[in-house]
gemmi code that builds the backbone of each chain (N, CA, C; Angstrom):
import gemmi

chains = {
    "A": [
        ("UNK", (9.477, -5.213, 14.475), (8.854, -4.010, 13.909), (9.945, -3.094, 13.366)),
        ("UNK", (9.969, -2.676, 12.267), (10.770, -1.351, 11.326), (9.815, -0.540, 11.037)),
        ("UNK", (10.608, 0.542, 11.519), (10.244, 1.540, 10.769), (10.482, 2.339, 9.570)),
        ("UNK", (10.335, 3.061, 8.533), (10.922, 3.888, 8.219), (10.829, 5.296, 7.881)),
        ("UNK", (11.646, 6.200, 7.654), (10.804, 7.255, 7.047), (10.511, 7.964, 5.840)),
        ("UNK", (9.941, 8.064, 5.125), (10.088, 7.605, 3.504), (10.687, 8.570, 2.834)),
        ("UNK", (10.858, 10.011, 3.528), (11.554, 10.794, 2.929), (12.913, 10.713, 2.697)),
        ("UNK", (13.837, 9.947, 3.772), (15.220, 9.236, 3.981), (15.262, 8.222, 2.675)),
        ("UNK", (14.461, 7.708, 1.776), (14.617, 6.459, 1.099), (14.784, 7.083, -0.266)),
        ("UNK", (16.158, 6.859, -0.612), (16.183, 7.454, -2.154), (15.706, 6.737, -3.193)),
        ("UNK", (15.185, 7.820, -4.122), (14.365, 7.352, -5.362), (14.944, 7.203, -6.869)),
        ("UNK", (15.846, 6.330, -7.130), (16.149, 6.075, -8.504), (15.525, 6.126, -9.577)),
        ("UNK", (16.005, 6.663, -10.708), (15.615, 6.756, -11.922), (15.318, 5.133, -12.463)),
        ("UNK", (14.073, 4.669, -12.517), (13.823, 3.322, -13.052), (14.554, 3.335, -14.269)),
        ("UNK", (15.231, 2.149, -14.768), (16.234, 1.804, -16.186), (15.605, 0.961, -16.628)),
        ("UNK", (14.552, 0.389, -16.316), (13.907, -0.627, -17.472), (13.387, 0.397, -19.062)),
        ("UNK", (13.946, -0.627, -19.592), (13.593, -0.164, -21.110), (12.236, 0.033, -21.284)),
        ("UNK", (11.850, 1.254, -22.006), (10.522, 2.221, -21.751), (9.666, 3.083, -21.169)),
        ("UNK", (10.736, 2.912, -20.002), (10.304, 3.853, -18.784), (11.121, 4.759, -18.881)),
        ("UNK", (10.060, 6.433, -18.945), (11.065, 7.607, -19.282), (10.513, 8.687, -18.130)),
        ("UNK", (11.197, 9.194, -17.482), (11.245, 9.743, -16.184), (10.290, 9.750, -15.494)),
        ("UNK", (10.798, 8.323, -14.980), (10.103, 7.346, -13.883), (11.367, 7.678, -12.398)),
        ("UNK", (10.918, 7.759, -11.421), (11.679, 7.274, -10.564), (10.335, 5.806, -9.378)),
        ("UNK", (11.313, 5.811, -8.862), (10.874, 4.277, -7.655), (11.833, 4.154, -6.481)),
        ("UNK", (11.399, 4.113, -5.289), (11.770, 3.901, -3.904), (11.191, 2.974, -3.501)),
        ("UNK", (11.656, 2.172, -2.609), (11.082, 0.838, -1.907), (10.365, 1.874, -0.535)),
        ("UNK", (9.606, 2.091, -0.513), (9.113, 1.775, 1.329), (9.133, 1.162, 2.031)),
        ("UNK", (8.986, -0.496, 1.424), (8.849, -1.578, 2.651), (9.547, -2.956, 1.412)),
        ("UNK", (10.675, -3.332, 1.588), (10.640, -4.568, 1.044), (12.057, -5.664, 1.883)),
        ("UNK", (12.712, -6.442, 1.123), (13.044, -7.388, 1.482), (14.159, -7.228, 2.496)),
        ("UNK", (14.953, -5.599, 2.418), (15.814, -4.893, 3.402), (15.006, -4.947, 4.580)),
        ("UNK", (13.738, -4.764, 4.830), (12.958, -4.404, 5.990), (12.531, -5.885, 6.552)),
        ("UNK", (12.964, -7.040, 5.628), (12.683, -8.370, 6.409), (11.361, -8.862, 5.585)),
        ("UNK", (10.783, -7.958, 4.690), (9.476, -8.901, 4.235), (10.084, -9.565, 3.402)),
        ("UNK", (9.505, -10.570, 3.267), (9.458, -11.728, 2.356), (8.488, -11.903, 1.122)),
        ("UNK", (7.075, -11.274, 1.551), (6.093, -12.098, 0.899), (5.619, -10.347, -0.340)),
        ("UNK", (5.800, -9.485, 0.398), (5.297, -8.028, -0.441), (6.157, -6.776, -0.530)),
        ("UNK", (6.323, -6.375, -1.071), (7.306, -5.147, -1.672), (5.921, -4.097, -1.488)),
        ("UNK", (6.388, -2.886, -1.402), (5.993, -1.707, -1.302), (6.435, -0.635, -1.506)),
        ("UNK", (6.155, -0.096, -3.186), (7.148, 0.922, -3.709), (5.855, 2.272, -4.167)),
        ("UNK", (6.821, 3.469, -4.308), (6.547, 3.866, -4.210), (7.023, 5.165, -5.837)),
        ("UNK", (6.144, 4.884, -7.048), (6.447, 5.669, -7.905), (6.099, 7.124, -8.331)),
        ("UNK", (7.074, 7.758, -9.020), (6.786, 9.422, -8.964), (7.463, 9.275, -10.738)),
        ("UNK", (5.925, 9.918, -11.864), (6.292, 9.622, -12.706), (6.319, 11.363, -13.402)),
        ("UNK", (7.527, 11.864, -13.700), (7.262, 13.466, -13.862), (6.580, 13.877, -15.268)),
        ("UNK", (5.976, 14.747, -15.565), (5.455, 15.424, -16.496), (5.903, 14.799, -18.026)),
        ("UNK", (4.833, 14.170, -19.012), (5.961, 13.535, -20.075), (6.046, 12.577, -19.689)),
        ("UNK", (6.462, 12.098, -18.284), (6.743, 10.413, -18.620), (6.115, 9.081, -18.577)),
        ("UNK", (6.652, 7.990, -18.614), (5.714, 6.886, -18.865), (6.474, 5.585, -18.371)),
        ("UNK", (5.752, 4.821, -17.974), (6.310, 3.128, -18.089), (6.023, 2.697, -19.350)),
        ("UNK", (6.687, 1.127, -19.110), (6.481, 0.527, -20.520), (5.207, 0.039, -20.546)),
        ("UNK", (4.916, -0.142, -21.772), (3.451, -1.204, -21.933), (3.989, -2.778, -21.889)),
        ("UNK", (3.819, -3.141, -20.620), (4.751, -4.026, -20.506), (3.471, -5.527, -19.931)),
        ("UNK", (3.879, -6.593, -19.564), (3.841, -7.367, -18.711), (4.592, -8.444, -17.952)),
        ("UNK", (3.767, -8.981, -17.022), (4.680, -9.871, -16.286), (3.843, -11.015, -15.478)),
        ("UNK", (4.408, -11.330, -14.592), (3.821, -13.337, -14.199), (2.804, -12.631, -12.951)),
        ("UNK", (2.795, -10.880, -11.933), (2.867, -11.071, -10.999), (1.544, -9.483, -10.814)),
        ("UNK", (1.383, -9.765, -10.119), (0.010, -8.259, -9.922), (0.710, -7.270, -9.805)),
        ("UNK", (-0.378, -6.374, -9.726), (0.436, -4.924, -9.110), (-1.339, -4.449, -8.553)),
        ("UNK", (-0.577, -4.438, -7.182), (-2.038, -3.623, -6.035), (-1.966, -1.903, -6.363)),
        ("UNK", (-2.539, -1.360, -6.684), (-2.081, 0.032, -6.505), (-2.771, 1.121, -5.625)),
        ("UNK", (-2.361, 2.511, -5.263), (-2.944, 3.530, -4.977), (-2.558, 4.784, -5.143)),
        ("UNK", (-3.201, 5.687, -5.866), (-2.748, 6.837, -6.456), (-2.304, 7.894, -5.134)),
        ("UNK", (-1.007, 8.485, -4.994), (-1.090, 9.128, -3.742), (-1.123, 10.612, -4.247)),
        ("UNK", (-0.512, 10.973, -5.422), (-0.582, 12.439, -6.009), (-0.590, 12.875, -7.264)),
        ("UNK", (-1.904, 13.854, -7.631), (-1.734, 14.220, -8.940), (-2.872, 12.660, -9.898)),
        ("UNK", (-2.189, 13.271, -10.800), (-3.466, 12.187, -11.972), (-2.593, 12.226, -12.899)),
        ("UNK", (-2.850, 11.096, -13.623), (-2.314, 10.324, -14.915), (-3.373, 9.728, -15.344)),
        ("UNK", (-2.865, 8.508, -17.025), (-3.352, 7.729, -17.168), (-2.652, 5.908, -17.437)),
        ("UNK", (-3.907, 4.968, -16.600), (-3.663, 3.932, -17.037), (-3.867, 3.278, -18.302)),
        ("UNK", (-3.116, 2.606, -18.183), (-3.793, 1.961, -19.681), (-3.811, 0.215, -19.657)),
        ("UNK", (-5.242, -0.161, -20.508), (-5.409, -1.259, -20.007), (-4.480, -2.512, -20.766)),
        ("UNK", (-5.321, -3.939, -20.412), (-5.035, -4.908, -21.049), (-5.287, -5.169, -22.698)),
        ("UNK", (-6.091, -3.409, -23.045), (-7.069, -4.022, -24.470), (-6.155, -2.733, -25.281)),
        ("UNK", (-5.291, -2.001, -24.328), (-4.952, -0.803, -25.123), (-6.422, 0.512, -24.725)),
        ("UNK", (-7.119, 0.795, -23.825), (-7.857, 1.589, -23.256), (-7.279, 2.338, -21.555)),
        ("UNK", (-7.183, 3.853, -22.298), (-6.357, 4.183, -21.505), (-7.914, 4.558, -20.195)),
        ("UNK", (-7.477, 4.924, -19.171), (-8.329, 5.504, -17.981), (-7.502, 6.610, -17.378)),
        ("UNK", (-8.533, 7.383, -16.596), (-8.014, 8.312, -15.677), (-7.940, 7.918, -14.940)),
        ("UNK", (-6.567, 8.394, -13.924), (-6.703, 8.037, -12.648), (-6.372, 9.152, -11.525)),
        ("UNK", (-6.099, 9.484, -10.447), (-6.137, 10.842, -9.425), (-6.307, 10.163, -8.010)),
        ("UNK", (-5.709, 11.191, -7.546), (-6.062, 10.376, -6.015), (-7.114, 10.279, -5.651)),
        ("UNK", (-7.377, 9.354, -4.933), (-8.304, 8.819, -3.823), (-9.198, 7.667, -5.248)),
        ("UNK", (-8.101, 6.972, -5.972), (-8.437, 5.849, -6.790), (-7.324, 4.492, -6.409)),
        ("UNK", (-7.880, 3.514, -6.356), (-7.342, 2.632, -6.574), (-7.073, 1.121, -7.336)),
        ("UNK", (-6.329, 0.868, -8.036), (-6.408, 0.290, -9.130), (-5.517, -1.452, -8.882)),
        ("UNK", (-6.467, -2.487, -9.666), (-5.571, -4.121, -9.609), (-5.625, -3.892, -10.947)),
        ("UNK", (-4.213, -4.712, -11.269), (-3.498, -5.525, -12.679), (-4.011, -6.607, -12.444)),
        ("UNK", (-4.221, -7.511, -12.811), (-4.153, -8.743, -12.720), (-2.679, -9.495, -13.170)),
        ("UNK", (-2.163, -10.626, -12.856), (-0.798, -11.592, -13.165), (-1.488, -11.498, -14.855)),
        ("UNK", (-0.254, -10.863, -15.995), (-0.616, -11.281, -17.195), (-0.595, -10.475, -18.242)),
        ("UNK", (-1.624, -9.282, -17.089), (-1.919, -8.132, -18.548), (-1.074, -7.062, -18.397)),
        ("UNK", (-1.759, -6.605, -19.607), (-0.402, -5.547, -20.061), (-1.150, -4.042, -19.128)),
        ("UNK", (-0.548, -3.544, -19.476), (-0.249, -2.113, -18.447), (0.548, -1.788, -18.860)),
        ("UNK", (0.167, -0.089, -18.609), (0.991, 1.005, -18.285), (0.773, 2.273, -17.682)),
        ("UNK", (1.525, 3.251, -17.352), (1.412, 4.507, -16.839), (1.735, 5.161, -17.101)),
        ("UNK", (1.115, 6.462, -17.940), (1.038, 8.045, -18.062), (1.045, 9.271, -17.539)),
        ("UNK", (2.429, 10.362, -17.695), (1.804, 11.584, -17.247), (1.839, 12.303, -17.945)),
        ("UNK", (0.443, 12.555, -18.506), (0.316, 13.803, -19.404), (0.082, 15.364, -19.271)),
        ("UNK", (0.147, 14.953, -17.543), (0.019, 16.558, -16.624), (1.027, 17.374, -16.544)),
        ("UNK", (0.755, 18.433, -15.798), (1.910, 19.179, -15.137), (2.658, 19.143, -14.029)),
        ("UNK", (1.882, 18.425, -13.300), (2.514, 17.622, -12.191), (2.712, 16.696, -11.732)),
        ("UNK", (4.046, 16.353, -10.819), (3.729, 14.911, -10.833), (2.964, 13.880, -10.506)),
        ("UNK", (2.936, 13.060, -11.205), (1.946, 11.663, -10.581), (2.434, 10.825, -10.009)),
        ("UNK", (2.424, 10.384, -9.020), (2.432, 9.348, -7.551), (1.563, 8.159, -7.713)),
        ("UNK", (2.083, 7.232, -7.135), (1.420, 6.163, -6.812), (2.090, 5.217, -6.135)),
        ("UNK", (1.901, 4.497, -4.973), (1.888, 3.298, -4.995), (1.868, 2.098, -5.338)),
        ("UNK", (2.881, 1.227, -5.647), (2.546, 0.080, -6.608), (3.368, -1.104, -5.553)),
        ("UNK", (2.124, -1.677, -4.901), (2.950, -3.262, -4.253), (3.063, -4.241, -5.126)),
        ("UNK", (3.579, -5.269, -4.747), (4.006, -6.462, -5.848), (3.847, -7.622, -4.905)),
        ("UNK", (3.714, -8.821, -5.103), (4.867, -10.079, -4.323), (5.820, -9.752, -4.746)),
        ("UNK", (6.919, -10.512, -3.577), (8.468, -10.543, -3.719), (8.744, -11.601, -4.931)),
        ("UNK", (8.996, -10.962, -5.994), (9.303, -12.053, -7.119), (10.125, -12.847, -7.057)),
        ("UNK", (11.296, -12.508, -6.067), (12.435, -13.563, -5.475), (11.510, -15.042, -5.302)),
        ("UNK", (10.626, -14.515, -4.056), (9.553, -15.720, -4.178), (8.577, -16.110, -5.261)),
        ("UNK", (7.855, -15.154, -5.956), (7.037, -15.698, -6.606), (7.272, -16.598, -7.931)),
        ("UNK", (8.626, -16.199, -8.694), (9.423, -16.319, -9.610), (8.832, -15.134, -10.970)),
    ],
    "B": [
        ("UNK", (-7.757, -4.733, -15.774), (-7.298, -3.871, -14.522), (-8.744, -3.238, -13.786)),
        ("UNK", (-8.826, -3.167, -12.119), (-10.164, -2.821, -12.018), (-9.851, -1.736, -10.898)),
        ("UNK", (-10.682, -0.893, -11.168), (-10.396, 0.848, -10.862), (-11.557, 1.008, -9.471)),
        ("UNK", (-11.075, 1.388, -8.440), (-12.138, 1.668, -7.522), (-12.138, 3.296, -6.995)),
        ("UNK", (-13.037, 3.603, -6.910), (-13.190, 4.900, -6.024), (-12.817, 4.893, -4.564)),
        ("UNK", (-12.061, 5.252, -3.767), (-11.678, 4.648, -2.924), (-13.105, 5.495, -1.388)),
        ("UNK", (-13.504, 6.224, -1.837), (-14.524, 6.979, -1.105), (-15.888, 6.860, -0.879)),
        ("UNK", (-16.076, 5.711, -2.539), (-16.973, 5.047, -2.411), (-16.851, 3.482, -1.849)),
        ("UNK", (-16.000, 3.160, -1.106), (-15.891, 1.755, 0.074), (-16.409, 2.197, 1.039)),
        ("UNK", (-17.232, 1.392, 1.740), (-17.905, 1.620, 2.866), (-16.837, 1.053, 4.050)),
        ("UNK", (-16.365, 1.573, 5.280), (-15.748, 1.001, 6.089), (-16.268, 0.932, 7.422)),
        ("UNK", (-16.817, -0.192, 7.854), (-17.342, -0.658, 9.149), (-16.624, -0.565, 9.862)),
        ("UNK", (-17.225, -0.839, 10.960), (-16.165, -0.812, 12.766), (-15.623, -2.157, 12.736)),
        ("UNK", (-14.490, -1.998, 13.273), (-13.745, -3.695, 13.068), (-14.813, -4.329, 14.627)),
        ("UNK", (-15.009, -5.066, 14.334), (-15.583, -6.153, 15.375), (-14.735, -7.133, 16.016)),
        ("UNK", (-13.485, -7.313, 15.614), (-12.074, -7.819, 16.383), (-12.325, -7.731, 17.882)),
        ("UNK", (-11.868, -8.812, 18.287), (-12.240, -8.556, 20.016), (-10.872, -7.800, 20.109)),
        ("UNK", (-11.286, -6.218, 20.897), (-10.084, -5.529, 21.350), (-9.472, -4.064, 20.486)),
        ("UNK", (-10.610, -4.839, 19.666), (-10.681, -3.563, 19.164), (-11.556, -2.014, 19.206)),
        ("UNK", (-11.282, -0.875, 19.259), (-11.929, -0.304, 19.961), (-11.787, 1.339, 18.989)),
        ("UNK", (-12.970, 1.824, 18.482), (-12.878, 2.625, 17.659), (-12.051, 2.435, 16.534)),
        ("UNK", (-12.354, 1.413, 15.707), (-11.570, 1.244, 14.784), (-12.282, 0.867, 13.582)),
        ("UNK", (-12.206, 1.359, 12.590), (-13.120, 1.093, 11.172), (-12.034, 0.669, 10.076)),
        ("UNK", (-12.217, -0.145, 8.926), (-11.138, -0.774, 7.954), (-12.263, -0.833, 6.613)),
        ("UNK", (-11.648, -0.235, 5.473), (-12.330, -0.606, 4.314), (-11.055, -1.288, 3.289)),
        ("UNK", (-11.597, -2.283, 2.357), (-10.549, -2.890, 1.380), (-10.701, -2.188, 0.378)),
        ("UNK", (-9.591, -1.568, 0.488), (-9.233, -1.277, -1.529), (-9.537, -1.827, -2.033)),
        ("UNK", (-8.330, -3.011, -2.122), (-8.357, -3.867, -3.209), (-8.152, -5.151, -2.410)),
        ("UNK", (-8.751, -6.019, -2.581), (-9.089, -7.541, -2.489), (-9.956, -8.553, -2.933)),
        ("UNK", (-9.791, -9.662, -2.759), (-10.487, -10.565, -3.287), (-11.585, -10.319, -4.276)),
        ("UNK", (-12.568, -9.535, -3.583), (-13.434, -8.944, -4.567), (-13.075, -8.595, -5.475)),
        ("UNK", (-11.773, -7.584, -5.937), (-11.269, -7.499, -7.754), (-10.563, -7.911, -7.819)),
        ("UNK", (-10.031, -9.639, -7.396), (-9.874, -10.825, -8.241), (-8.173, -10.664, -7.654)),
        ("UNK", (-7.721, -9.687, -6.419), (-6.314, -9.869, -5.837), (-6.593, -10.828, -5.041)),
        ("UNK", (-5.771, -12.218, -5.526), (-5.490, -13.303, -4.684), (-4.591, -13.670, -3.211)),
        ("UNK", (-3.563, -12.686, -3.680), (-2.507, -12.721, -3.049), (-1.953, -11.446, -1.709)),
        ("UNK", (-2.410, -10.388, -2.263), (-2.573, -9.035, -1.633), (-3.855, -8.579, -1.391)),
        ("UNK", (-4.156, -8.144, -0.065), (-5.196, -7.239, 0.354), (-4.830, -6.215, 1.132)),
        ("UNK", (-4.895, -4.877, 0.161), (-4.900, -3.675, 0.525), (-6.086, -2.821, 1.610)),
        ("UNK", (-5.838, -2.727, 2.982), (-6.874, -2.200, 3.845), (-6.378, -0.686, 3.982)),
        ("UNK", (-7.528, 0.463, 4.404), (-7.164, 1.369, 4.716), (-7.961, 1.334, 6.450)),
        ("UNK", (-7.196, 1.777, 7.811), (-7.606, 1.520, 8.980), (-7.979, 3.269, 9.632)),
        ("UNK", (-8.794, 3.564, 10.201), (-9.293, 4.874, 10.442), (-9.366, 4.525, 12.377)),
        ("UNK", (-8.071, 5.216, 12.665), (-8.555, 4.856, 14.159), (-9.123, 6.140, 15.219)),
        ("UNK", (-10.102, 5.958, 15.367), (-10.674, 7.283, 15.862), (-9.441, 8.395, 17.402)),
        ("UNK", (-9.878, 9.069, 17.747), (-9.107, 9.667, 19.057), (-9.648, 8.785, 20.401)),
        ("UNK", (-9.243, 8.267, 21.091), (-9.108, 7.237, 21.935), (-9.040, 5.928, 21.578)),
        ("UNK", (-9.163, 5.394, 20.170), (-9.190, 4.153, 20.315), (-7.838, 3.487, 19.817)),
        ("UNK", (-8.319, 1.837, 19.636), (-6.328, 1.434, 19.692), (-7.201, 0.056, 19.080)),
        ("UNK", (-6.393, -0.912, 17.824), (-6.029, -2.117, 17.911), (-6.290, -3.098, 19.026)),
        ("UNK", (-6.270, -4.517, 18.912), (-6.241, -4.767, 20.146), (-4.434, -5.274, 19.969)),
        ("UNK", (-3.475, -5.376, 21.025), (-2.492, -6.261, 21.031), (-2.209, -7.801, 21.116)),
        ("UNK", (-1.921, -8.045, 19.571), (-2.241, -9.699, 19.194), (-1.192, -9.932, 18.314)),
        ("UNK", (-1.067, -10.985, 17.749), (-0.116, -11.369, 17.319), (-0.824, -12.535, 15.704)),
        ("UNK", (-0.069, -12.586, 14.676), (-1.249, -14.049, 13.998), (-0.107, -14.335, 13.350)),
        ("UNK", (-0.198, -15.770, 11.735), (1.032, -15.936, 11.365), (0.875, -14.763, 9.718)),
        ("UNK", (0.968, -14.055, 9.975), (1.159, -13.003, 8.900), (1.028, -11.539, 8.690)),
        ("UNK", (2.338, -11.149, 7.775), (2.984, -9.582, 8.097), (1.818, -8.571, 7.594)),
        ("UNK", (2.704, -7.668, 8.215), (1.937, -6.677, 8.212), (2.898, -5.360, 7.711)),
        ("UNK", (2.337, -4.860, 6.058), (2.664, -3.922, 5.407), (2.279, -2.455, 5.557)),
        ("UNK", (2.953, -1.570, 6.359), (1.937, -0.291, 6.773), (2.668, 1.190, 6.543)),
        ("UNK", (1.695, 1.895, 5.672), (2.011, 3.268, 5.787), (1.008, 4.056, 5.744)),
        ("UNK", (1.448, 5.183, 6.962), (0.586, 6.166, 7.534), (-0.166, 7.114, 6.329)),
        ("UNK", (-1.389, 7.246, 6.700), (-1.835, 8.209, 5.422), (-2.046, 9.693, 6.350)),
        ("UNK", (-2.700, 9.428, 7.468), (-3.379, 10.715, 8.594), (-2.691, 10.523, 9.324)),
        ("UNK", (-2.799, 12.186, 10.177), (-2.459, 11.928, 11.687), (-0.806, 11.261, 12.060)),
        ("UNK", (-1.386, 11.036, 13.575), (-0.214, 9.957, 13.993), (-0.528, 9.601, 15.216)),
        ("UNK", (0.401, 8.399, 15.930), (-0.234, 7.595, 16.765), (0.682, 7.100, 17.181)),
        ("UNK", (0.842, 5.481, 17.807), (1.270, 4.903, 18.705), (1.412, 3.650, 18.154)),
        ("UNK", (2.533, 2.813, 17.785), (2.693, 1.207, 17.853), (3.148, 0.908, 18.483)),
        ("UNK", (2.700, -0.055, 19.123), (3.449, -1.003, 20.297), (3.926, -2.002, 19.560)),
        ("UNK", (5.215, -2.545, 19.835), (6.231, -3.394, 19.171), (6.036, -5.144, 19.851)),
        ("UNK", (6.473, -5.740, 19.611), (6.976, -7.560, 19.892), (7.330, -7.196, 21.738)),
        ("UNK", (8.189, -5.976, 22.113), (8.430, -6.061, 23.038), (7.664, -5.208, 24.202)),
        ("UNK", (6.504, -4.469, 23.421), (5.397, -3.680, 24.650), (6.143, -2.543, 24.513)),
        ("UNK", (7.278, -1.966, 23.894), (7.468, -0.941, 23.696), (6.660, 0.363, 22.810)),
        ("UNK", (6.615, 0.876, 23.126), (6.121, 2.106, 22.089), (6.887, 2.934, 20.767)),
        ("UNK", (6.302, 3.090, 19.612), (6.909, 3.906, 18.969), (5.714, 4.875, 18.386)),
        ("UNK", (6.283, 6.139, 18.304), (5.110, 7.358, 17.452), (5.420, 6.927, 16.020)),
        ("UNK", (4.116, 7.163, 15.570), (4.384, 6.829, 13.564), (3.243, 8.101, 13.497)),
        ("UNK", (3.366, 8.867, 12.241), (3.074, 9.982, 11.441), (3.132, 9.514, 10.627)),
        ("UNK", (2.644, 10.728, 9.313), (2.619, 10.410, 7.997), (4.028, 10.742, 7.450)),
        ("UNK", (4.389, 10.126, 6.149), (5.972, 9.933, 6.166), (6.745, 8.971, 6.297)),
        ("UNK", (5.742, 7.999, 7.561), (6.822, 7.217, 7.604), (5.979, 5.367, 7.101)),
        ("UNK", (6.614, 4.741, 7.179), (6.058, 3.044, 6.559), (7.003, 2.371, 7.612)),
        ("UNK", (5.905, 1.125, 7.951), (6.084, 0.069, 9.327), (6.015, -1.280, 8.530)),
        ("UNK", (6.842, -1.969, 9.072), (6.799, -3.645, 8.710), (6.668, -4.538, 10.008)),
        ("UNK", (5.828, -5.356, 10.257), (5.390, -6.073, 11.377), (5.613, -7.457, 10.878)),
        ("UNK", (6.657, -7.874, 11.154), (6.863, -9.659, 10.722), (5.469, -10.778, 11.162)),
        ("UNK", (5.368, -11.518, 10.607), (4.548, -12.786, 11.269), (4.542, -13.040, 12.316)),
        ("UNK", (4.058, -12.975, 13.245), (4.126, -13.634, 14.475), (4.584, -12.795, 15.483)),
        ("UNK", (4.889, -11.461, 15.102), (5.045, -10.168, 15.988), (4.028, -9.567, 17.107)),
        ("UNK", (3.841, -10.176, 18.303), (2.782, -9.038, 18.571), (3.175, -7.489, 18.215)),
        ("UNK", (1.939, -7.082, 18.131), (1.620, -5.280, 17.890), (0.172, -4.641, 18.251)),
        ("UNK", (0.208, -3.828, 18.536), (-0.830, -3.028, 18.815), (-0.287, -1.367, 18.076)),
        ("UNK", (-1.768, -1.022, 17.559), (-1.647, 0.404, 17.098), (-3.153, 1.630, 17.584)),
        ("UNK", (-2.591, 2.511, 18.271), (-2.877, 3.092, 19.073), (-3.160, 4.578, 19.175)),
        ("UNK", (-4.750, 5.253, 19.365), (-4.362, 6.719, 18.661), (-4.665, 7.591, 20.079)),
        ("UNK", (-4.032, 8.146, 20.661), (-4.352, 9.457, 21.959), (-3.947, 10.730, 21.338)),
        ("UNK", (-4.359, 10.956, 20.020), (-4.371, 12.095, 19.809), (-5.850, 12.588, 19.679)),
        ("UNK", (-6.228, 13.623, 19.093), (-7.463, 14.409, 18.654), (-8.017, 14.567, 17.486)),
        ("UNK", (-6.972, 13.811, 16.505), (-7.534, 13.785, 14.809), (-7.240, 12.302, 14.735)),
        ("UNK", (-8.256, 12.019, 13.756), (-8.616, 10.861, 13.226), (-6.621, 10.387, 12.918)),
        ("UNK", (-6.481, 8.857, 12.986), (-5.402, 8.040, 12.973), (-5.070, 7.251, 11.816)),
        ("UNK", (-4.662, 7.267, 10.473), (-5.346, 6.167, 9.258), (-3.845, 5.550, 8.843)),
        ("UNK", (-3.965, 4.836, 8.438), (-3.218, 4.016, 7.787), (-3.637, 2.627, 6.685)),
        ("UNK", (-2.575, 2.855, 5.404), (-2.741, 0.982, 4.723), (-2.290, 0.654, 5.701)),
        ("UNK", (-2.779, -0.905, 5.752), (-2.008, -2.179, 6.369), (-2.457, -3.275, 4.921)),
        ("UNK", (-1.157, -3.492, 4.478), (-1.132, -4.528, 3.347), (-0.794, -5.755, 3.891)),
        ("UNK", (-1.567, -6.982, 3.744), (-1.408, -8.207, 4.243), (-1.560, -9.162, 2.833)),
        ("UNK", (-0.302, -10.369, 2.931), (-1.634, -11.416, 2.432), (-2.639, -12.157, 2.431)),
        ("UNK", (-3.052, -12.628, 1.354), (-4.188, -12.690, 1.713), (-4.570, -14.186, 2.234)),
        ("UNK", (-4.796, -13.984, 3.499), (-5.228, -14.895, 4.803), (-5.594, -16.121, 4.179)),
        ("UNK", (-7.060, -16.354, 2.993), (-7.564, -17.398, 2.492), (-6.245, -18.350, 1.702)),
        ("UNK", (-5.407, -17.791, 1.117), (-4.618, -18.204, 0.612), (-3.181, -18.764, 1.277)),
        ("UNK", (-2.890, -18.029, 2.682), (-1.602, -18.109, 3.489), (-1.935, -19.214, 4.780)),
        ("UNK", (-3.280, -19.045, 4.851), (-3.854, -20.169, 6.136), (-3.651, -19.348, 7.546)),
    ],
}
model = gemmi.Model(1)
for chain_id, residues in chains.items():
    chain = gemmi.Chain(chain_id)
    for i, (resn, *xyz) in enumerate(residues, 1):
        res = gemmi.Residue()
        res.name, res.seqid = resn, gemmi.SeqId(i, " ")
        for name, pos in zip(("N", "CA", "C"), xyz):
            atom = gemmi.Atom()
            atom.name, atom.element = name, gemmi.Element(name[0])
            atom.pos, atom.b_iso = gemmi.Position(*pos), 0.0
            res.add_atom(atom)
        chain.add_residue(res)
    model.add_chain(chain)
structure = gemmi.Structure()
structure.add_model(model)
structure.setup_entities()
């Protein structure tokens, strides 16, 4: 059993190309011994965005603060706010919006892509 | 991508032998097409607890309410609050445990069982 405490876990500025003041902290991943699921934890500030991106692998989510928008596989964006929770499916495209004033939070688990490839 | 209300999940009493005041609703699983991840949220009332068991798969957890009690692999105790995120390896016994006076909640992210055996 680990614990941690999530305020101790620093949050880097994500550097993937398209993502503009994004940060991301692990809560729970392969440092803590999992193998099979990552558990991060994003804070996207006012203005910023991920890419419209995809990839081989899901993303489980849960909004923990504030509201943004998703956007889908067809190019249809949605609202989202806490006490929502949202699946990608392996494939489609996605992304994330904050067009607020404050920040937007969320949760985003993954598989460990180490494993999944 | 499929969007749930998370308030509109209904969450039953776990029926787990040993378990005791304890209710679990799925975010996200099987039902919107996550194969691999199932996101639970666990509501453990004031006296009740988990039962202490052990199975072959981890256990992804961070506190949303409250705070409480995990018992570890070794029958030890630890307090968890909100703030902090728990990793329970495979095959760990654990028990989680609430003697406080406000409701106890937490995710517990697992995979998903049908798929891991």
């Amino acid at each position: 059993m680990k614990i941690n405490i999530n305020s101790e876990i620093f949050a880097p500025e994500v550097q993937m190309e398209g993502a503009y003041k994004v940060r991301m902290k692990i809560l729970i991943g392969p440092e803590d011994g999992s193998g099979n699921i990552i558990m991060r934890h994003f804070f996207i500030a006012p203005g910023g965005n991920t890419p419209y991106h995809q990839h081989n692998y899901e993303h489980v989510i849960k909004v923990e603060r504030g509201s943004g928008i998703a956007v889908d596989e067809n190019g249809q964006e949605h609202e989202l706010s806490v006490g929502q929770s949202l699946f990608v499916r392996p494939g489609d495209l996605h992304q994330f919006r904050n067009p607020n004033n404050d920040d937007f939070e969320f949760l985003c688990i993954i598989p460990n892509p180490g494993k999944k490839g």
